[in-house]
Every structure is written in C-alpha cells, then in structure tokens.
N, C-alpha and C positions, 0 to 999 in steps of 0.2 A: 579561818585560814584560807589564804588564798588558792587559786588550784595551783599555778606556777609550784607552789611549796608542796602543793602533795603529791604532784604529780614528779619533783623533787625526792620527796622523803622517801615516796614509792620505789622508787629507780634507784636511792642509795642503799632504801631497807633489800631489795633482791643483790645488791652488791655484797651486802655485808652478807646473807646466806650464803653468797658463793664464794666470798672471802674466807667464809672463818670453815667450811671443809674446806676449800683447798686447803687452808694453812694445817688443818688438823689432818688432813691426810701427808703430805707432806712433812707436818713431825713424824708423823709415826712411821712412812717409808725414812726419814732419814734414824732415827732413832732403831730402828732393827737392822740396817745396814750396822748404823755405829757399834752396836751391840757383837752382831754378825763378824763384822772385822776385827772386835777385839778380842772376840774368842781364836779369830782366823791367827792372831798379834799374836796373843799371848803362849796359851795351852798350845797348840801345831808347835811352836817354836820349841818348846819344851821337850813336847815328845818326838820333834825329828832330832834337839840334843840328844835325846838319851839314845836313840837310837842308835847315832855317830857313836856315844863312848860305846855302849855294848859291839858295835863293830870295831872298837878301837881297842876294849880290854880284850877281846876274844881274840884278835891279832897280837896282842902283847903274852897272850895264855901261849898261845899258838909258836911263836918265836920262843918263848922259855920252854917250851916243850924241844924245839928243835935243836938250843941251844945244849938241854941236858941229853937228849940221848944221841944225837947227830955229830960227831967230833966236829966235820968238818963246819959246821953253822956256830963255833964257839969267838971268830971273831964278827960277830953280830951287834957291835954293842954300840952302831952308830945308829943303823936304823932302831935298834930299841928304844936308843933315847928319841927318835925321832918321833918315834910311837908316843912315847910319855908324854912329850912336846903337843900330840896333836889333841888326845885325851884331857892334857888339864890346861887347852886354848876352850875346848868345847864345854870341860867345866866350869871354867869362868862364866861364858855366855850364858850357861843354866843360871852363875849364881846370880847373874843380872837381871833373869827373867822370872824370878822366882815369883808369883802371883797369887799362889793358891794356898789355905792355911797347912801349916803342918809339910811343907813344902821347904822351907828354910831348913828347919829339925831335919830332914831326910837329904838335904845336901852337905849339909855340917858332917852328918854321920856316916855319908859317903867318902866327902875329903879326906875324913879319919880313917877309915877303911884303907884308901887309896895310898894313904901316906905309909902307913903299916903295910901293904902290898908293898911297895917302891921299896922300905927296908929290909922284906923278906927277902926280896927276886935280891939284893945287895949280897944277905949273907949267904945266897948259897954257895956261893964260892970257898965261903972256908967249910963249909961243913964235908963231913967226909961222907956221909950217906943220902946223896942228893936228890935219891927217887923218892925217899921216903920222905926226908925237908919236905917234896914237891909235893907229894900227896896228901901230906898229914898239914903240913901249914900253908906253902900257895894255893894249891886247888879250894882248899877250906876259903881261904879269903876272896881267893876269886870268886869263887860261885853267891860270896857274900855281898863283893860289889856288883853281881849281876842284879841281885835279887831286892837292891836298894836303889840300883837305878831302874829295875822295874817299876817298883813301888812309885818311883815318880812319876814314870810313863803312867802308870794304870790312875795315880792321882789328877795327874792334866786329863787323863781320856774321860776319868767321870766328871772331871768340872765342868769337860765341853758336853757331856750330856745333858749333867744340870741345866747349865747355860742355854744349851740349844732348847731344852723344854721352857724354861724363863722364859726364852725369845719366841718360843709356840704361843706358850700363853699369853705373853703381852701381843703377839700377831692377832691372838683370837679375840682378846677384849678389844686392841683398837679397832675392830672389826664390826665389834656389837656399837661401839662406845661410836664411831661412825656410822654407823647402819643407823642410832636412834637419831642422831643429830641431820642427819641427812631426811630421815621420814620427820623430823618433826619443823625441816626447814620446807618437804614438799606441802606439808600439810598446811603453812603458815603460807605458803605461796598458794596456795589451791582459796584458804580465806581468801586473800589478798587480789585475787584473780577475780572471784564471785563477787567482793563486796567493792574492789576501789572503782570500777567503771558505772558501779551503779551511784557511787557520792557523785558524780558530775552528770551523770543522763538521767537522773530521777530529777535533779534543780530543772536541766533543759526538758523534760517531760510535762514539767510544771508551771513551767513559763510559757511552752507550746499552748499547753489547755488554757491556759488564762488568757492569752492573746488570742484563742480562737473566739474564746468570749467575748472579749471585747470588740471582736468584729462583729457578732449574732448581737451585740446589744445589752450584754449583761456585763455590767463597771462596777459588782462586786466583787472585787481581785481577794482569793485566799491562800495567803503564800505566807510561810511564814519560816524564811531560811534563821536558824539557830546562828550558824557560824558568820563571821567577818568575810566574808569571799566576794568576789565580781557578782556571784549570784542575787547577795545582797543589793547591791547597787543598781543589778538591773529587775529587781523587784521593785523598788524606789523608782524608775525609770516607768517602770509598766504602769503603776497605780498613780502618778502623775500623769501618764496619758490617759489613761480613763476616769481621771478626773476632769482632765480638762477636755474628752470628750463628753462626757456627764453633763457641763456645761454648757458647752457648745451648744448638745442636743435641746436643754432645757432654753435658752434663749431662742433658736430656732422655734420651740415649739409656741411658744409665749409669742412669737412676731407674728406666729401662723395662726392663734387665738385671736390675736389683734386683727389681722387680715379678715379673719373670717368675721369675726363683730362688723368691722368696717362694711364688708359687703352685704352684710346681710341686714343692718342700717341703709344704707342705698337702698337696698329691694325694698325694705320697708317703704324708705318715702316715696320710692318709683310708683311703689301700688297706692300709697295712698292718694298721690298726685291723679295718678290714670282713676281711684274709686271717686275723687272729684270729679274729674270731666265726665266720667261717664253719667251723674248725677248731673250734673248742667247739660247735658245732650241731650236726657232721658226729659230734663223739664223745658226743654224749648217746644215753643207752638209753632209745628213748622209750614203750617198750614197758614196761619196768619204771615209768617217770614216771606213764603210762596206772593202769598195776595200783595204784598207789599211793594215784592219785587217786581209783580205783575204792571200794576199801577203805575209805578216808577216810570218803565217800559212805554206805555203807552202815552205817560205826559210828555218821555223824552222824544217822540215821536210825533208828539202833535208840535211840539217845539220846532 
C-alpha cells in the first residue's frame, strides 16, 4: 500500500471516529428534545384542559347556585349558556388530544356525565323543590364531573412521569452507550497514534542504516519491505546502487592488482639489469684498462 493511501485511510479512519459520535450524540440530544416536547405536546395540553373545565364547571356550579337562591341572578341564562359554550370548546380539544390508554373511556364517560348535568340544570325549573333537585341530583353530578376530569388530569400527570423517567433512562444509556464508543474511538486513536508514524519511520530507519553501510563499505542491503509502497521501490533503488558500487569497487581493485603486478615486474627487471652490471663492473681489470689508457697517452703524444 502506498503511503499516499495510508496516510489517506488514517485521516478518513479519525474522521469517521469523529463522525459517527457526533452523529450519535446528536441523535440522542435530538431524540430527548423530541421525546421532551412530546410530552411538553401532549400530557400539559391535557392537563391545562382539564384544568379550564374544572374552572369552567365550578363557575357553571357557581351561577346555578346564584340562580337558585339569589332572585335577582334568575335572568342569567345567557352567560350560562356562555359558560356551556366554553366548557364543551375545551372539551372537544381534550377529545382531540387524547394520548394516553384508558383516556378515551374517561372522556366518553365525562361527555355522559356532562350531557346528564345540562339535562338536570334544564329541569330544575319545573320542579317544585329546587334546593333539594340541587343537592340530591346537581351537586351529585357535579362533584362526578369533577372527579372524572380529575381522573384525567392525574392520568396525563403520571404519563408525563412515566415518560419523564423513559426520557431519564434513555438520557442515561445514551450516555453509557456514548461514554463506550467514545473510549473505544480514544483507544483506537491512541493505537493509531503509537503504531501509523512508526509504518513509514521504521522503512526510513532502514533505509537510513543501509545507506550508511553502503557508504562504510558493506553492499550487503537487508531490507525486506512486505507491502507495495515507495518504500519498496526505493529498496530496489538502494541494492542497485550497491550493486553497482560492488562493481565499481571490484574492477578498481583488479586494475590496482594489475598496477601492482606491472610495477613490481619493472622492479624485477630494473634489478636484474642493475645485478648484471654490477657483475660486469665487478669482472673488469681496471688496472689493465688504466695501463691501456696510459700507453695510448703517451703514443698520442709522441705522435
């Protein structure tokens, strides 16, 4: 593998570590917001309903109270109906938020309730003893419709504690569930640290020492890279040039052989030439040579 490509892989392998927490932290802040707000949606909406009718039926209690014993509060029957009006706009909105099981059951059984209230508060007009109507059949009903939109209010409040511990819980796994992925992206990075700058300084380590060799004189190169990479190529580069100074050396030294035969052939016959003369000098009679030259001397002169 070439380095280009590891030094690639490396750079995309710390991307993808930092890509996939981010991306995992990120689901899980987005996924506990979503969670968060649909409890914020749903359940809140439910229970600030109920709340409105229990304000709305206790003013409706409240006006039938005033209408029975207060003469003058008997023509009252616009804002009552006004009241009805705002009571079953608020119950509609419950019946559309309904979320939670057994939630549906307790809005039906409310409507029923409510419809039977509307009928009673109708007949007290004809009846002749209207404190007792009131006490013995509205209040009864009333306190029935309180106690059924309680039921819902207290139904939404524990779903949103359910829910809010749901939301603990999944906060605390995605927490572990992040906490390992993140020590096992530092721990893959801490390899990755320790071992990829020694795959490309250990080849130049090795190619350092063998070049240093080759300059001391020793052109046995032991390199032996596994992978396809530049390093290869410049192993093949290094053992080509210590081959072909191998060569070099060995002709040089063969020319220097040659030299030195040559000269030491010369000395040879230098000295043998000079053990000659010195034998012909050793055998001359230089005494007769003398007399010779003497004679010479003297005929040239009588001449």
């Amino acid at each position: 593998m070439k380095i280009k490509e590891k030094l690639t892989l490396g750079i995309v392998f710390l991307f993808i570590e930092f890509l996939v927490i981010a991306l995992f932290g990120a689901y899980s802040i987005y996924s506990i917001s979503q969670q968060s707000e649909k409890i914020m949606k749903d359940n809140n909406l439910s229970i600030q309903y109920a709340e409105n009718m229990l304000q709305t039926i206790d003013q409706i209690n409240a006006l039938q109270l005033a209408i029975l014993f207060i003469p003058s509060k008997k023509n009252h029957g616009n804002e009552l109906a006004g009241l009805y009006d705002k009571f079953e706009k608020t119950l509609r909105k419950e019946a559309d938020n309904v979320t939670e099981p057994g939630e549906k059951e307790l809005l039906q059984s409310l409507t029923g309730e409510y419809q039977s209230y509307k009928v009673s508060v109708a007949e007290i007009d004809a009846v002749k003893d209207k404190s007792a109507f009131y006490f013995q059949n509205l209040l009864s009903k009333h306190h029935s419709i309180k106690t059924k939109i309680y039921h819902i209010s207290d139904l939404n409040m524990q779903a949103i504690l359910k829910k809010n511990e749901s939301v603990n819980q999944y906060e605390r796994r995605s927490y572990v569930i992040l906490t390992i992925i993140a020590s096992i992206c530092f721990l893959l990075s801490i390899v990755f640290i320790f071992n990829f700058p020694g795959m490309i300084s250990d080849p130049i380590r090795q190619l350092s020492e063998s070049l240093k060799g080759v300059a001391e004189g020793n052109y046995d190169i032991r390199l032996d890279f596994k992978s396809n990479s530049e390093f290869k190529e410049m192993e093949g580069a290094v053992r080509t040039i210590a081959d072909l100074l191998r060569r070099y050396e060995g002709s040089q030294m063969e020319a220097a052989l040659r030299a030195r035969e040559d000269i030491a052939g010369t000395i040879e016959q230098t000295l043998e030439r000079l053990r000659a003369s010195h034998e012909q000098i050793r055998n001359l009679d230089i005494k007769r040579i003398i007399d010779d030259q003497s004679n010479l001397i003297e005929i040239l002169q009588a001449e």
